[in-house]
C-alpha positions as a Markdown table, in Angstrom:
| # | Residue | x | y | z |
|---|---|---|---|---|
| 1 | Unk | 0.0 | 0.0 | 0.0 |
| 2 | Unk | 0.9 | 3.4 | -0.9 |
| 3 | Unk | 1.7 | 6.0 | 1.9 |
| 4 | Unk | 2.4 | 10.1 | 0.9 |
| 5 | Unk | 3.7 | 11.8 | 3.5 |
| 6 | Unk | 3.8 | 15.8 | 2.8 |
| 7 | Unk | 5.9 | 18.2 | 4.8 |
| 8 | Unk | 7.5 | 21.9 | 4.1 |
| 9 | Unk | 4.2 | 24.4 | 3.5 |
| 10 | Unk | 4.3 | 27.3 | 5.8 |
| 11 | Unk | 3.6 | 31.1 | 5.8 |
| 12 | Unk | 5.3 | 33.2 | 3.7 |
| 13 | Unk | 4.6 | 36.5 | 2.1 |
| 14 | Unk | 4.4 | 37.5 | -1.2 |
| 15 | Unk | 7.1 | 37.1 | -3.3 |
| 16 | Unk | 8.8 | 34.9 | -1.4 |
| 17 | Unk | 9.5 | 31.2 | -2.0 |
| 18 | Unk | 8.9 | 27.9 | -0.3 |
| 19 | Unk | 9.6 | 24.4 | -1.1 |
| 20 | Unk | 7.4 | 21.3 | -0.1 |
| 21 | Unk | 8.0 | 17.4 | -0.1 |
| 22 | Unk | 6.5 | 14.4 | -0.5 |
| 23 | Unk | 7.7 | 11.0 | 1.3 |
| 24 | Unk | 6.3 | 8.0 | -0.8 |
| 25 | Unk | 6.6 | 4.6 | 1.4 |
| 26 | Unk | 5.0 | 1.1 | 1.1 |
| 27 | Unk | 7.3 | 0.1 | -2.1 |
| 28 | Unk | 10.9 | 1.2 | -3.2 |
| 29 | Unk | 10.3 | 2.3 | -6.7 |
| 30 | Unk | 6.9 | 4.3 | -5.8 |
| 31 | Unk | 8.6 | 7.4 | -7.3 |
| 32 | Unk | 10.9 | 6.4 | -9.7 |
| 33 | Unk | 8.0 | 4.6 | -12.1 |
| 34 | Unk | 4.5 | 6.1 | -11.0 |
| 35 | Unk | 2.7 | 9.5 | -12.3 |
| 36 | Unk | 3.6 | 11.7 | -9.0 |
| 37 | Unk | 1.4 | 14.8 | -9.1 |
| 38 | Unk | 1.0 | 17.8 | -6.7 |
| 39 | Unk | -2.6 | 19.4 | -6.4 |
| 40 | Unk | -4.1 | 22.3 | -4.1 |
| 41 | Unk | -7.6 | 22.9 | -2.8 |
| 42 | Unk | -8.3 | 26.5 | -1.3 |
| 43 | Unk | -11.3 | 27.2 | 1.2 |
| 44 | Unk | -14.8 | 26.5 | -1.4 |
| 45 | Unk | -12.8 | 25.7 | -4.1 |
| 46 | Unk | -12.7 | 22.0 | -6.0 |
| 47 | Unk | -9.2 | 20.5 | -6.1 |
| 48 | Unk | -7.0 | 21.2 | -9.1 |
| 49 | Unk | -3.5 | 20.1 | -10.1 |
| 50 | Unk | -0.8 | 21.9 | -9.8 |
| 51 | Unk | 2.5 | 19.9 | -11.2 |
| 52 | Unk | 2.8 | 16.5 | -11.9 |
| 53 | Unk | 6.1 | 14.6 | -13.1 |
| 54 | Unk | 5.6 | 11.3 | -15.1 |
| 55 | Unk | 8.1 | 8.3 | -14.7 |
| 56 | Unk | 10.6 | 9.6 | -17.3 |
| 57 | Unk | 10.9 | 13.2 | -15.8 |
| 58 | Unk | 8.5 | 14.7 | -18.3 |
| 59 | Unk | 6.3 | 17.0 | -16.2 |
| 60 | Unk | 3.3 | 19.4 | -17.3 |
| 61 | Unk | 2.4 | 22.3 | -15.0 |
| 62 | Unk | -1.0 | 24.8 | -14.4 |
| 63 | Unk | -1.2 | 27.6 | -16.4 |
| 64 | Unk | -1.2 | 29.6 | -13.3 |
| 65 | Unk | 2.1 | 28.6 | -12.0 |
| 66 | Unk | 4.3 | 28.2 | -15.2 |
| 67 | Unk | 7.4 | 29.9 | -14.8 |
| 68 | Unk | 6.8 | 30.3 | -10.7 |
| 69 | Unk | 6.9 | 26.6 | -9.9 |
| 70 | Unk | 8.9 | 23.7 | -10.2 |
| 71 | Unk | 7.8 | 19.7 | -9.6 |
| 72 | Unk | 11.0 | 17.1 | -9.2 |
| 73 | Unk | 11.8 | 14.2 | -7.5 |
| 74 | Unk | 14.6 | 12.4 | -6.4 |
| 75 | Unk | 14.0 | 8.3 | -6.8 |
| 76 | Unk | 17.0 | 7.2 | -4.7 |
| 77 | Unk | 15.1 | 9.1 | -1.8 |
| 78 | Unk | 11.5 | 8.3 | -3.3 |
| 79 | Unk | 10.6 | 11.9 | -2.4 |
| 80 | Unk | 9.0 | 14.1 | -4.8 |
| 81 | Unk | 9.4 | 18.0 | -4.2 |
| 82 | Unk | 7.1 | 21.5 | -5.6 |
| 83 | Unk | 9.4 | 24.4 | -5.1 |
| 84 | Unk | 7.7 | 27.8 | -5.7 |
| 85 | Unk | 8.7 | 31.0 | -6.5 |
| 86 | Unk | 7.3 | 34.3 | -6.8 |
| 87 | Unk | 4.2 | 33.3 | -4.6 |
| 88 | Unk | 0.5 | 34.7 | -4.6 |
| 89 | Unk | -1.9 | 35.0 | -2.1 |
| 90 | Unk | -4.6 | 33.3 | -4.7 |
| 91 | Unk | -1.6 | 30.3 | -4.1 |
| 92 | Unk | -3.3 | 29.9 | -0.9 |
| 93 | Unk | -4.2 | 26.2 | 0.1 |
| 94 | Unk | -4.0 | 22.7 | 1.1 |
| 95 | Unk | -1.3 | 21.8 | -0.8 |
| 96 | Unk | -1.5 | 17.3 | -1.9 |
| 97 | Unk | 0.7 | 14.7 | -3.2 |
| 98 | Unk | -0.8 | 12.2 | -5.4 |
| 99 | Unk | 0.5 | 8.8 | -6.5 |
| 100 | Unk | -0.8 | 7.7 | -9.9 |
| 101 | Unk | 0.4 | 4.1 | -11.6 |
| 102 | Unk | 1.1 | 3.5 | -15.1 |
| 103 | Unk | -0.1 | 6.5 | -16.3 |
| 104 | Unk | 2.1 | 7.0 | -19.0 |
| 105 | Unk | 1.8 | 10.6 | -19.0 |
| 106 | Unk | 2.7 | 13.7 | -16.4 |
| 107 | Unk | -1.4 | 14.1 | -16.1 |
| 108 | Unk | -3.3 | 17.1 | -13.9 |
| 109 | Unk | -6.2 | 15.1 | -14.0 |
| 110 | Unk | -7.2 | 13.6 | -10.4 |
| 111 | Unk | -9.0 | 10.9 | -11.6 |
| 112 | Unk | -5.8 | 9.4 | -12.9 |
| 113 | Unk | -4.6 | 9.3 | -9.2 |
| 114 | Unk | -5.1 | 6.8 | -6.3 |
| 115 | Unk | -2.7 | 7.6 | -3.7 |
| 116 | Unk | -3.2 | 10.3 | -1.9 |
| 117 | Unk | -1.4 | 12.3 | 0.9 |
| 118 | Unk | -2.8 | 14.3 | 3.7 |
| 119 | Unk | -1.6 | 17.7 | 2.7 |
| 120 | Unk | 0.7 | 20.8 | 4.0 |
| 121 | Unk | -0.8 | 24.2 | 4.5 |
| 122 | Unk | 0.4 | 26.8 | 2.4 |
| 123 | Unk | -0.4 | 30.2 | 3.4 |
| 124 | Unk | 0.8 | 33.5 | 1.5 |
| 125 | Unk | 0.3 | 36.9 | 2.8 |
| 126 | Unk | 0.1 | 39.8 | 0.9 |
């Protein structure tokens, strides 16, 4: 079975940067060959992805955080990070690491994930 563990969100204000990670445990080579995706739910708002990474390091990002964040992983430590840049207040939220088998494809979609962590707060002031 599948465990995420997610550490690293805080409060910072805007502009600045943060980085948070995502332990993957319950089998060695969780990171290295699933889908690993990061997603965010604010307050009333649905979930949406964020970042995800596929197996062979190509990754697809939100239009809303091209060229502010940055999805990567490290398989020898099956951790999977999101460092961002340049935050927002409107990046506000519950920030999630999903886990998403044989996907073949760095996908935003969260119906292409079944693993799920149980977030880090994020919290930018402005």
């Amino acid at each position: 079975q599948v465990q995420l563990v997610e550490s690293g969100g805080g409060s910072v204000q805007a502009g600045g940067s943060l980085r948070v990670s995502c332990a993957a445990f319950g089998y060695t080579y969780i990171v290295s060959t699933f889908c690993m995706g990061w997603f965010r739910q604010a307050p009333g708002k649905e979930r949406e992805g964020v970042a995800a990474i596929d197996s062979d390091g190509s990754t697809s990002y939100a239009d809303s955080v091209k060229g502010r964040f940055t999805i990567s992983k490290d398989n020898t430590k099956n951790t999977l990070y999101l460092e961002m840049n340049s935050l927002k207040p409107e990046d506000t939220a519950m920030y999630y690491c999903a886990a998403g088998p044989g996907l073949g494809s760095a996908s935003l979609a969260l119906q292409d994930y079944n693993s799920w962590g149980q977030g880090t707060q994020v919290t930018v002031s402005s």
